[in-house]
DSSP file (Angstrom, degrees, kcal/mol; ACC not computed):
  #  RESIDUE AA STRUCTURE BP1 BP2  ACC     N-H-->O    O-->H-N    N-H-->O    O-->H-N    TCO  KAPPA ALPHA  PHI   PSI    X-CA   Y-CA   Z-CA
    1    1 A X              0   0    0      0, 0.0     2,-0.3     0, 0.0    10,-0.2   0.000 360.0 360.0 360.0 134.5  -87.3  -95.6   14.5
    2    2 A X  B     -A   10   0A   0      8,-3.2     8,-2.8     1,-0.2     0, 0.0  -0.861 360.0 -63.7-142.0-155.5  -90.1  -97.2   13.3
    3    3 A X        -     0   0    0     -2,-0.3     2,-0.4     6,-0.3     5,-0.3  -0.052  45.2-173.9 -54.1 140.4  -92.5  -97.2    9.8
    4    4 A X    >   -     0   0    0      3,-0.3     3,-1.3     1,-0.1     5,-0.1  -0.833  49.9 -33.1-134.5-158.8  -94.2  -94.2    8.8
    5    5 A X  G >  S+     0   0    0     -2,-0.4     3,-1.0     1,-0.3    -1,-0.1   0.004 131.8  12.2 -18.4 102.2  -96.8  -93.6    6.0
    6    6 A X  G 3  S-     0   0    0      1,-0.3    -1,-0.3    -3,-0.0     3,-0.1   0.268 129.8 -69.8  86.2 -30.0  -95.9  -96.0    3.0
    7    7 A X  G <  S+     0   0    0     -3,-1.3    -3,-0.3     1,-0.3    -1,-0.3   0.053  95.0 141.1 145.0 -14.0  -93.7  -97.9    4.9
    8    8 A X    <   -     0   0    0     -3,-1.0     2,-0.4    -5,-0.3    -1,-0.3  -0.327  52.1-102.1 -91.0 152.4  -90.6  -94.9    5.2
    9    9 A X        +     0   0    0     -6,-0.2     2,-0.3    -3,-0.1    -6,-0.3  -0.401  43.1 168.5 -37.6  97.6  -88.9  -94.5    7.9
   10   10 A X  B     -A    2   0A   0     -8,-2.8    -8,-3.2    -2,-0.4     2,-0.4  -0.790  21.5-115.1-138.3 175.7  -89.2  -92.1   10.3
   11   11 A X        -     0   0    0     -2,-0.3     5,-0.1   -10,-0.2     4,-0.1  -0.866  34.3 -96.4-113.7 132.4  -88.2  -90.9   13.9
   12   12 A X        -     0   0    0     -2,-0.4     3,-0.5     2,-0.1     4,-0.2   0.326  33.9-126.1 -59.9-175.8  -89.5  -90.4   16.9
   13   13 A X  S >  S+     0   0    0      1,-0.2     3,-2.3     2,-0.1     2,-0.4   0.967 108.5  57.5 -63.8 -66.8  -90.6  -86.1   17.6
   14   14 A X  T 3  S+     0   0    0      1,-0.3    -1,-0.2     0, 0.0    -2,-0.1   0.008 104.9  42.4 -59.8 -14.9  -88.4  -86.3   20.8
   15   15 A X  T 3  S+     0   0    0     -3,-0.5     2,-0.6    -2,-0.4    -1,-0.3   0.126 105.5  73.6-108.6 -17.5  -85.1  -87.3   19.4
   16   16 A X  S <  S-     0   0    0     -3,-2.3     3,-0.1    -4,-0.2    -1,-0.0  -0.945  74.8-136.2-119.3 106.6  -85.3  -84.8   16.3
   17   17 A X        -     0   0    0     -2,-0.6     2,-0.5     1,-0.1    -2,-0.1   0.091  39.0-105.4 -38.5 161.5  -84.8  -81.1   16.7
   18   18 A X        -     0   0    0      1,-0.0     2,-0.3     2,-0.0    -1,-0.1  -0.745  37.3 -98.3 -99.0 156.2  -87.7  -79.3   14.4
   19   19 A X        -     0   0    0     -2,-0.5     2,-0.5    -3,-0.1    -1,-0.0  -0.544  27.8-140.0 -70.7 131.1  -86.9  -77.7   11.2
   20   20 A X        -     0   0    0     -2,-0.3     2,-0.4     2,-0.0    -1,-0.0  -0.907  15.6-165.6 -97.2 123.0  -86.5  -74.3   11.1
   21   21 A X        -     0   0    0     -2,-0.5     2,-0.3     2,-0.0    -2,-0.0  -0.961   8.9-173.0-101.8 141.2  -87.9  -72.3    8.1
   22   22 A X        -     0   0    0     -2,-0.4     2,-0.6     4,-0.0     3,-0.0  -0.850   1.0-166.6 -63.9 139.4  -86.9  -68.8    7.1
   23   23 A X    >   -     0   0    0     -2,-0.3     3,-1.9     1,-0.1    -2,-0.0  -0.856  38.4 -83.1-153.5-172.2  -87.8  -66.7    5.1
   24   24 A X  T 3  S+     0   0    0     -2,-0.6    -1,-0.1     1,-0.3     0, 0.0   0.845 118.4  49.1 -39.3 -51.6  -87.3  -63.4    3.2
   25   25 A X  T 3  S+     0   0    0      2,-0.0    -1,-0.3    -3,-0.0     2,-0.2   0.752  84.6 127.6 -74.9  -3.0  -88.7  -60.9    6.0
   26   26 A X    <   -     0   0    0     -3,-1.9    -4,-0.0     1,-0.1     5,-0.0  -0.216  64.6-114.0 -14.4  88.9  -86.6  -62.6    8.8
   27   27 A X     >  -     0   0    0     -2,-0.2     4,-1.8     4,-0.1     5,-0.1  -0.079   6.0-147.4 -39.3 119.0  -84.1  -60.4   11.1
   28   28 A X  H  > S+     0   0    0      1,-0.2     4,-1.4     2,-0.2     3,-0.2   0.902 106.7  49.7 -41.3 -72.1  -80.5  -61.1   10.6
   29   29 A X  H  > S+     0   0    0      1,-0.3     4,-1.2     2,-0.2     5,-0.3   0.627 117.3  36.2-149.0 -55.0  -80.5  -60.3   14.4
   30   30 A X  H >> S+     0   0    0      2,-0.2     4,-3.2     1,-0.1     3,-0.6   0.995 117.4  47.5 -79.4 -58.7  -83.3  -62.5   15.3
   31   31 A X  H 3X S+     0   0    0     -4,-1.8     4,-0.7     1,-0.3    -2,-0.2   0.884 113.0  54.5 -27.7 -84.1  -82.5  -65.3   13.0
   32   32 A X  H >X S+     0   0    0     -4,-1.4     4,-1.9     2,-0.2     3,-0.5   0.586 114.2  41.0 -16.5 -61.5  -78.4  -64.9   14.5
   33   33 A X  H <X S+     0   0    0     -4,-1.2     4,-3.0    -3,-0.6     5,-0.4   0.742 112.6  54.6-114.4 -55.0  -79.7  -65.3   18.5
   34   34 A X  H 3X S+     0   0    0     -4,-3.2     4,-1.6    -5,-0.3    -1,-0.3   0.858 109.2  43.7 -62.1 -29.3  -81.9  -67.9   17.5
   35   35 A X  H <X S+     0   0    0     -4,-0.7     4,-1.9    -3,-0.5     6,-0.5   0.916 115.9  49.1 -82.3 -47.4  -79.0  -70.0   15.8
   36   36 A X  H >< S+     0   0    0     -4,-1.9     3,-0.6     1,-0.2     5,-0.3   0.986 112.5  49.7 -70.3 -54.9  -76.4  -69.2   19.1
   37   37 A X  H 3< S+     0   0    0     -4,-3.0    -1,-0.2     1,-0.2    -2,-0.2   0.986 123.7  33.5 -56.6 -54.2  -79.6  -70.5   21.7
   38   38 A X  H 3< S+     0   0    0     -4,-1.6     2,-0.2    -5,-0.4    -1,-0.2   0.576 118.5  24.7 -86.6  -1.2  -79.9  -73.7   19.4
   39   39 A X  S << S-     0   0    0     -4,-1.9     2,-1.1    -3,-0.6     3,-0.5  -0.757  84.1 -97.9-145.2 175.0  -76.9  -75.0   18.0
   40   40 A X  S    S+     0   0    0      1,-0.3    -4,-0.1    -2,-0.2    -3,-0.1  -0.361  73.2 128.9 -96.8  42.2  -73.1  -74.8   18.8
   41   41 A X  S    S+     0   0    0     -2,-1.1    -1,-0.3    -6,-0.5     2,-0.2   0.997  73.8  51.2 -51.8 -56.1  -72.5  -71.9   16.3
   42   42 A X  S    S+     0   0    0     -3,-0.5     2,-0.3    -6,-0.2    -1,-0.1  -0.663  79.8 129.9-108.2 128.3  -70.9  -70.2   19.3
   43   43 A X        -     0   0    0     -2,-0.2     2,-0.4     2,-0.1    -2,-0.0  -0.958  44.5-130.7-158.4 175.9  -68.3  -72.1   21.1
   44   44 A X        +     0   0    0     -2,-0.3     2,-0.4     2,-0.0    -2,-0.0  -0.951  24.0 168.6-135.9 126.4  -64.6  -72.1   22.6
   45   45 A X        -     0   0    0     -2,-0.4     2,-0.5     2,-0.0    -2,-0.1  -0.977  43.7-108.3-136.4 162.6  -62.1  -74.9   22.1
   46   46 A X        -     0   0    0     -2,-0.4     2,-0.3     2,-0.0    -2,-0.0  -0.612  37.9-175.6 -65.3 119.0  -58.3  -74.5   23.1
   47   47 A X        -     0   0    0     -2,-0.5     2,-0.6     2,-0.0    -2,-0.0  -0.992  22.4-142.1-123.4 138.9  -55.8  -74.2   19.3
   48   48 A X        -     0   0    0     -2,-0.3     2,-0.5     2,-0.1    11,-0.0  -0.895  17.5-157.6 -96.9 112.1  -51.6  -74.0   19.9
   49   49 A X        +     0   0    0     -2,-0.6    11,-2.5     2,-0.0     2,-0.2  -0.921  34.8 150.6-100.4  86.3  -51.5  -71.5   17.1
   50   50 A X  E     +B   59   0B   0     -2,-0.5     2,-0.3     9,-0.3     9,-0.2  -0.770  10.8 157.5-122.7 150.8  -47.4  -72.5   16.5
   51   51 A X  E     -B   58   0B   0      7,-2.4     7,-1.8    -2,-0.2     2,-0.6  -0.867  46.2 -99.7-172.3 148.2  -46.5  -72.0   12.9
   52   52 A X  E     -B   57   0B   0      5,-0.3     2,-0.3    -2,-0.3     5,-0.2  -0.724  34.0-167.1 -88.6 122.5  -42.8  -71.4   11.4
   53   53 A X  E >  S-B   56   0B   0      3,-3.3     3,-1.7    -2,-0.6    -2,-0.1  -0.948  76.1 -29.2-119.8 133.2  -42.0  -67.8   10.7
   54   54 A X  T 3  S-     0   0    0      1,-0.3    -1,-0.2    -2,-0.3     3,-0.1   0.325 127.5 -46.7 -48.3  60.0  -39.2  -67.4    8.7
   55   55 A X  T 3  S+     0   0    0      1,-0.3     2,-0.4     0, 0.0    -1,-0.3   0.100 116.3 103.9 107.8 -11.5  -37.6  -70.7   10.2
   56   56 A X  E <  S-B   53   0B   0     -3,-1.7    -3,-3.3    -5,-0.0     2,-1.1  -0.833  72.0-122.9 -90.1 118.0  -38.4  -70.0   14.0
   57   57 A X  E     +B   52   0B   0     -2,-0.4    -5,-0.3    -5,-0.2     2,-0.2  -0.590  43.3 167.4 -12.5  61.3  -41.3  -71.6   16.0
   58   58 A X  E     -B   51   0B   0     -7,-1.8    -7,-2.4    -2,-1.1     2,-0.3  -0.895  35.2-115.9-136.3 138.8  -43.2  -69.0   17.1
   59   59 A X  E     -B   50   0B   0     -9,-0.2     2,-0.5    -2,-0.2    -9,-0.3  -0.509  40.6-156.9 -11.9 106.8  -47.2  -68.7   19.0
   60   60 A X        -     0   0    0    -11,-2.5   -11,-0.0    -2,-0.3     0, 0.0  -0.974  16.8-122.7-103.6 137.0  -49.2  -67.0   16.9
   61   61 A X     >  -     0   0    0     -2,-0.5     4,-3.5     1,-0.1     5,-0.4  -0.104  32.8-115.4 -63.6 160.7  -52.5  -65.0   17.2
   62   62 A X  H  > S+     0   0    0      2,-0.2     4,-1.1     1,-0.2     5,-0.1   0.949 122.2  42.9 -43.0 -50.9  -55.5  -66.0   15.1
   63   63 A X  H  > S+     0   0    0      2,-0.2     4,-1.2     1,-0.1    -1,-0.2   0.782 120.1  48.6 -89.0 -30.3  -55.4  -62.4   12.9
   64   64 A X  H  > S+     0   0    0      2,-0.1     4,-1.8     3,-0.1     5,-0.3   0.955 112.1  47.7 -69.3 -57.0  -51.2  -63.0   12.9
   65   65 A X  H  X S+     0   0    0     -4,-3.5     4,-1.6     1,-0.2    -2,-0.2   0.807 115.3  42.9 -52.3 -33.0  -51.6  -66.9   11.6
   66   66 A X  H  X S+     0   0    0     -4,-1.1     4,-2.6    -5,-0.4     5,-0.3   0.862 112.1  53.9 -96.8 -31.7  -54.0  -66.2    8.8
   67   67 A X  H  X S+     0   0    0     -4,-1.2     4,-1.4     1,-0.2    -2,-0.2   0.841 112.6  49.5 -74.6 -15.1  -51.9  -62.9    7.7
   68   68 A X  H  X S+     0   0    0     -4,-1.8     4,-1.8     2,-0.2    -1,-0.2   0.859 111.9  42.5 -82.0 -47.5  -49.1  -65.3    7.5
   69   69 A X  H  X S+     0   0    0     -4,-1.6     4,-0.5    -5,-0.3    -2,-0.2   0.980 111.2  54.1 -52.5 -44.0  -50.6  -67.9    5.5
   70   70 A X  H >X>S+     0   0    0     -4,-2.6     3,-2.5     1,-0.3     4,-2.3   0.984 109.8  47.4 -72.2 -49.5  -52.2  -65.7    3.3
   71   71 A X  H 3X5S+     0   0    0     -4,-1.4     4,-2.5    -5,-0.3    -1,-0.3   0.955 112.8  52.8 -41.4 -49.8  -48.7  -64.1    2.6
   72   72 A X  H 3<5S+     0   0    0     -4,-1.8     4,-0.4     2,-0.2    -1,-0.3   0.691 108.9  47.6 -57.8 -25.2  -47.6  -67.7    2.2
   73   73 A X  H XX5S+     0   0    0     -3,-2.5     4,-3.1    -4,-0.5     3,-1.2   0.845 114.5  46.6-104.7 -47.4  -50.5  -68.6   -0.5
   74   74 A X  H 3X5S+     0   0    0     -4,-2.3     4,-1.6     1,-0.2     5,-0.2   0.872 109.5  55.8 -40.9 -43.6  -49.7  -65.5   -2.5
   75   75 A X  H 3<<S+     0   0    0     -4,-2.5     4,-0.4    -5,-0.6    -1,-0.2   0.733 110.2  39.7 -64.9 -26.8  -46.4  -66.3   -2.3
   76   76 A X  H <> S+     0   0    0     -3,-1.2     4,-3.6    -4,-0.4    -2,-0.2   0.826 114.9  53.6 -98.9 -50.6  -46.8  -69.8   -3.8
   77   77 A X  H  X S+     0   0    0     -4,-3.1     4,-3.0     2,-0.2     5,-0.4   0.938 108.0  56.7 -41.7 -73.0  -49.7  -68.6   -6.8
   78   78 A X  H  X S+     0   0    0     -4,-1.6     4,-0.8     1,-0.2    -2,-0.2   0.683 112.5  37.5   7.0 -70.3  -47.0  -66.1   -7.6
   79   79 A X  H >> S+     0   0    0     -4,-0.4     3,-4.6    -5,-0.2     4,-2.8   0.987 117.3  46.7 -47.1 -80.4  -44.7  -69.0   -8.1
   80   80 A X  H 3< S+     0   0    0     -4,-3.6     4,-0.4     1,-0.3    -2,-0.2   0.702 109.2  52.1 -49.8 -32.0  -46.9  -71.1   -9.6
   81   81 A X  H 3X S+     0   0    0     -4,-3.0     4,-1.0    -5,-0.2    -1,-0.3   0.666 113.1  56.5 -82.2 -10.9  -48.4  -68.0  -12.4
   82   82 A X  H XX S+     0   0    0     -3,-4.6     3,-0.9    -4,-0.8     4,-0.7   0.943 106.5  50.0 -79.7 -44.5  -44.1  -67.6  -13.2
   83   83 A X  H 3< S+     0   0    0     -4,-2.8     5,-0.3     1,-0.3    -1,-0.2   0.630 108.1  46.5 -79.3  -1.7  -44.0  -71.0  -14.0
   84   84 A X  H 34 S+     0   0    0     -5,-0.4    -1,-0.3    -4,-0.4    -2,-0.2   0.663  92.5  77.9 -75.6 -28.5  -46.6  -71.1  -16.1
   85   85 A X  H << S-     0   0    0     -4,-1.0     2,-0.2    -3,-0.9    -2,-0.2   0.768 108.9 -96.7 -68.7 -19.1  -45.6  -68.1  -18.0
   86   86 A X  S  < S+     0   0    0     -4,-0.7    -1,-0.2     0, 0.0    -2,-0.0  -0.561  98.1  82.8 137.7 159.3  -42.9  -70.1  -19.8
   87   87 A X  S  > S-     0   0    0     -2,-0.2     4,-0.6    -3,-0.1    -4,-0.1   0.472  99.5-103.8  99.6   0.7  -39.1  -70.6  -19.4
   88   88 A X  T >4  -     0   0    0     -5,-0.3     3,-1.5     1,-0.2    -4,-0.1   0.417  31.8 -76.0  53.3 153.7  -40.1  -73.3  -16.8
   89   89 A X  G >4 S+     0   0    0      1,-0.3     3,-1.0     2,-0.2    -1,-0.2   0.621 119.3  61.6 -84.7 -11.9  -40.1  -73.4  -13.0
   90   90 A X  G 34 S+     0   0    0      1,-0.2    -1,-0.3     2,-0.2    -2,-0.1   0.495  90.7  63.1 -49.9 -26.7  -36.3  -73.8  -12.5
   91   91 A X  G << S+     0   0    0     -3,-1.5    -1,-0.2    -4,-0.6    -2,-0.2   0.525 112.0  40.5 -78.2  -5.1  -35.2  -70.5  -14.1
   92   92 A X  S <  S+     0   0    0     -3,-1.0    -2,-0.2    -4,-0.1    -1,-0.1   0.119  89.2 119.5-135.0  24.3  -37.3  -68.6  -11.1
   93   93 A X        -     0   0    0     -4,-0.1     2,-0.3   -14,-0.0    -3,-0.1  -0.220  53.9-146.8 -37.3 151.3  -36.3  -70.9   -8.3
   94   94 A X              0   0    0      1,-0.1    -3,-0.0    -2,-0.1    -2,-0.0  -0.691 360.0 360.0-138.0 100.3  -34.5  -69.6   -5.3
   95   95 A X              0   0    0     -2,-0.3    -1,-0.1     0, 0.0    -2,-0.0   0.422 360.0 360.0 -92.6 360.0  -31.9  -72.1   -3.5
């Protein structure tokens, strides 16, 4: 790093990717292709998708794990808009 103009701080070219600018007429297509050649948009890493389904262990796929959370997040707003509605969260409990 050393001084640049005014004193600030800048870095050498060789070490700093360039800025990319876009603008309105861009291609989604081109834009997309250009992002996968220059950056790690597109990758693979290993995930143990395990998650407890109704009390069993079980693998799950990516499109199975998210339909199960989401069911799980509904499930908990749901709660959470009954117990707001009044009468407290103890009359709509389930033990």
């Amino acid at each position: 790093m050393s001084a640049g103009p005014g004193g600030a701080a800048s870095f050498p070219a060789q070490r700093c990717a360039p800025a990319r600018q876009l603008d309105r007429r861009a291609r989604a297509q081109v834009v997309l292709n250009s992002l996968y050649k220059q950056t790690a948009l597109q990758g693979r890493f290993p995930c143990n998708m395990v998650a407890l389904v109704a009390g069993t262990p079980q693998t799950l796929t990516l499109k199975q794990f998210l339909q199960h959370f989401l069911a799980f997040r509904c499930d908990v707003v749901g709660r959470r808009a009954r117990c707001a509605g009044g009468g407290g969260c103890h009359a709509h409990m389930h033990h």
